[in-house]
GUMARGU-776346 format. One record per residue (C-alpha): x, y, z. Coordinates in nm, 3 decimals. Layout:
! residues N
[[X,Y,Z]];
...
END
This chain:
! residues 172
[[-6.134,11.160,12.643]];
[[-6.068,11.523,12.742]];
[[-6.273,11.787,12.610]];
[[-6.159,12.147,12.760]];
[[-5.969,12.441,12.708]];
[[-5.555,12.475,12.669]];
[[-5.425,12.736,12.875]];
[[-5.457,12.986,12.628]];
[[-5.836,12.887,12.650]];
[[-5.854,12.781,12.321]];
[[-6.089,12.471,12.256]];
[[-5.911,12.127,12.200]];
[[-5.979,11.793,12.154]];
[[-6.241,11.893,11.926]];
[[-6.337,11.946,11.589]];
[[-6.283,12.332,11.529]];
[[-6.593,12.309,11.243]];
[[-6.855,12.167,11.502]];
[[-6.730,12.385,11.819]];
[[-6.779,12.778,11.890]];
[[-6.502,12.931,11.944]];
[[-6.697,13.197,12.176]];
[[-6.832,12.858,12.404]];
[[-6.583,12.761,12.683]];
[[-6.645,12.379,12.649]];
[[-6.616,12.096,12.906]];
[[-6.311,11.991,13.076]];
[[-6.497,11.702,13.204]];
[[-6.348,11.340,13.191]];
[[-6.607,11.064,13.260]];
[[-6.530,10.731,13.391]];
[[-6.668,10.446,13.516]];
[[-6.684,10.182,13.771]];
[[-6.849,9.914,13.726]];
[[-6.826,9.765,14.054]];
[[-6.996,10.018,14.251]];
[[-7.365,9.887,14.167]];
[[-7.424,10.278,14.064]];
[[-7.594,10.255,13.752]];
[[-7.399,10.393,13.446]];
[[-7.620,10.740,13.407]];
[[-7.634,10.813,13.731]];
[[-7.210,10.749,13.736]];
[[-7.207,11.037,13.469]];
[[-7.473,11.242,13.673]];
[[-7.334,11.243,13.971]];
[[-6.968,11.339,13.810]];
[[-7.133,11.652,13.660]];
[[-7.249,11.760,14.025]];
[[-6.915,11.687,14.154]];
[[-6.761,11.895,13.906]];
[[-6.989,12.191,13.946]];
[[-6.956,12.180,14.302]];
[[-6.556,12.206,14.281]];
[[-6.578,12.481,14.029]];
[[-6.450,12.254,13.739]];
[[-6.746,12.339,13.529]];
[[-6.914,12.651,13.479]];
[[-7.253,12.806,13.360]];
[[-7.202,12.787,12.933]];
[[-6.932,12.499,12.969]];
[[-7.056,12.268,12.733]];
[[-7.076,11.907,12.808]];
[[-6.845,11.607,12.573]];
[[-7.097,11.527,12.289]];
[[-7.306,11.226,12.322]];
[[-7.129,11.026,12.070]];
[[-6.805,11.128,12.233]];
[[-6.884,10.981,12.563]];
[[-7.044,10.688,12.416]];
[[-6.717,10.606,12.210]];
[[-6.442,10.652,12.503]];
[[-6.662,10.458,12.759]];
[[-6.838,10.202,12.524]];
[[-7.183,10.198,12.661]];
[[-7.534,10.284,12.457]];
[[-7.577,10.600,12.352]];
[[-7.927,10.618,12.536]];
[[-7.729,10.589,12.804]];
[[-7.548,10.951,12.788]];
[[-7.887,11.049,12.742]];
[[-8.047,10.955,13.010]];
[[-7.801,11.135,13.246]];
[[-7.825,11.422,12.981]];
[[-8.167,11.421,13.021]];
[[-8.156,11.411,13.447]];
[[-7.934,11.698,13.432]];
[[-8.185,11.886,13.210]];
[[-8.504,11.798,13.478]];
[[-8.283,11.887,13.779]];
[[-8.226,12.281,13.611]];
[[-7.855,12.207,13.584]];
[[-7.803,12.215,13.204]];
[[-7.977,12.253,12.866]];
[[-7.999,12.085,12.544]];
[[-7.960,12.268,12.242]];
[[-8.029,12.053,11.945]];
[[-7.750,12.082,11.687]];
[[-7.531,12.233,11.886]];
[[-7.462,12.008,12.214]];
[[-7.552,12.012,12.603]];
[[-7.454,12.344,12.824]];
[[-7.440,12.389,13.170]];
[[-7.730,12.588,13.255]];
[[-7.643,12.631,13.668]];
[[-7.393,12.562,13.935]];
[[-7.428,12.388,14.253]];
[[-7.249,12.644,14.532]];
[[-6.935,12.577,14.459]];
[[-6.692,12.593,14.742]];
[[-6.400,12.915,14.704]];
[[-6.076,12.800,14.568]];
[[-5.889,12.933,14.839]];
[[-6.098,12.730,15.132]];
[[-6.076,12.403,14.854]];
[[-5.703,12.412,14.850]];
[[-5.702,12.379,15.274]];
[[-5.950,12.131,15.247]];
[[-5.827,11.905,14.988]];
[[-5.458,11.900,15.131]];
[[-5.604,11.808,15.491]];
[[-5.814,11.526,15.346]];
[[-5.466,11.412,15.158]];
[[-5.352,11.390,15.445]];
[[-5.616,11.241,15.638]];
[[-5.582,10.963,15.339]];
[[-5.201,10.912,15.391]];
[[-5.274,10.823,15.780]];
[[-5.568,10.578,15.669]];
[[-5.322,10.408,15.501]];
[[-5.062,10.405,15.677]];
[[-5.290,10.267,15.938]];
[[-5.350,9.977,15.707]];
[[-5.760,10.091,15.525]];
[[-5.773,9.977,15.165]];
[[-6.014,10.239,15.003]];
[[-6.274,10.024,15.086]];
[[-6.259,10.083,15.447]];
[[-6.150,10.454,15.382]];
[[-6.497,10.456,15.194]];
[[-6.673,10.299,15.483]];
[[-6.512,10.500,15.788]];
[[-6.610,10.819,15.561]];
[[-6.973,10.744,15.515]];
[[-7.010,10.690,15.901]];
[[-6.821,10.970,15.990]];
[[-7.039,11.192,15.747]];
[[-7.338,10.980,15.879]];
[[-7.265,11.089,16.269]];
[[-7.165,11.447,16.168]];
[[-7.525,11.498,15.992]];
[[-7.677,11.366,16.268]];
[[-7.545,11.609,16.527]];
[[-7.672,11.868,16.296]];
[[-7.993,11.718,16.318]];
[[-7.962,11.504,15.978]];
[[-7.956,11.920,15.814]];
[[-7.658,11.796,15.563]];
[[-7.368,12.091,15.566]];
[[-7.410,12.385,15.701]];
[[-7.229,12.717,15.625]];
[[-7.004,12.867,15.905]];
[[-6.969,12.506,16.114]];
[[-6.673,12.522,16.334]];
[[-6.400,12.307,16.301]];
[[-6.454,12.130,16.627]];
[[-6.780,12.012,16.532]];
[[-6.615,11.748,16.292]];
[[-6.372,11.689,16.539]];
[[-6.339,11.279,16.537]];
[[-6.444,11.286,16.135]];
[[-6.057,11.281,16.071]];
END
């Protein structure tokens, strides 16, 4: 299920009566893994953040409809709401009965520009994990320590704007 815009920004993939043409609607695509022992709502919770950190969804974007979701990844209904509804405490969208959920705020996205370098160096960070033999499981878990040890020598602060590049030395 993709709800967005074509490239002439026009809505698709939804029903023209039910959709304003004047709201930019989600290009969001939710999936799911079951394996990961993260339950389902916070899955679609944490994919919303994701996206409004990389600038795929903006403030007015509206979310895929509640019985969308529930009908391309076959779980309950109260499911969709419950992340709806975390979304709504945490300030990052709002509900507007009738009419469908809206992103409300962003999350600091990075700038395209800097997201382009950093994406193609962690491609190709990937490409020499596996070439050194990591399934994405070990990928995963030489990742989290890396990020682990590079929080801690900022003194467990998370990211911090303007860090050099040799301070994550050894992350890659």
């Amino acid at each position: 299920m993709v709800l967005g815009k074509d490239k002439s920004g026009q809505a698709d993939g939804g029903d023209a009566s039910l959709a304003d043409a004047s709201v930019p609607m989600s290009s969001i695509e939710f999936s799911l893994d079951p394996g990961s022992g993260v339950p389902t709502y916070l899955q679609i919770v944490h994919q919303v953040e994701h996206a409004l950190r990389l600038g795929s969804l903006e403030r007015g974007d509206q979310l895929p409809r509640v019985k969308d979701v529930v009908a391309s990844l076959a779980i309950n209904p109260n499911t969709v709401a419950k992340a709806y509804r975390e979304l709504e405490t945490k300030g990052l969208t709002v509900g507007r009965p009738g009419q469908g959920t809206f992103i409300l705020s962003t999350l600091n996205p990075v700038a395209l520009p800097e997201l382009t370098v950093l994406r193609r160096s962690l491609l190709g960070w990937l490409a020499t994990a596996d070439t050194a033999g990591l399934d994405e499981d070990g990928i995963v878990a030489l990742f989290t320590s890396a990020l682990r040890d590079f929080r801690e020598r900022q003194g467990g602060s998370g990211s911090r704007p303007g860090a050099t590049s040799d301070e994550s030395e050894g992350v890659a």
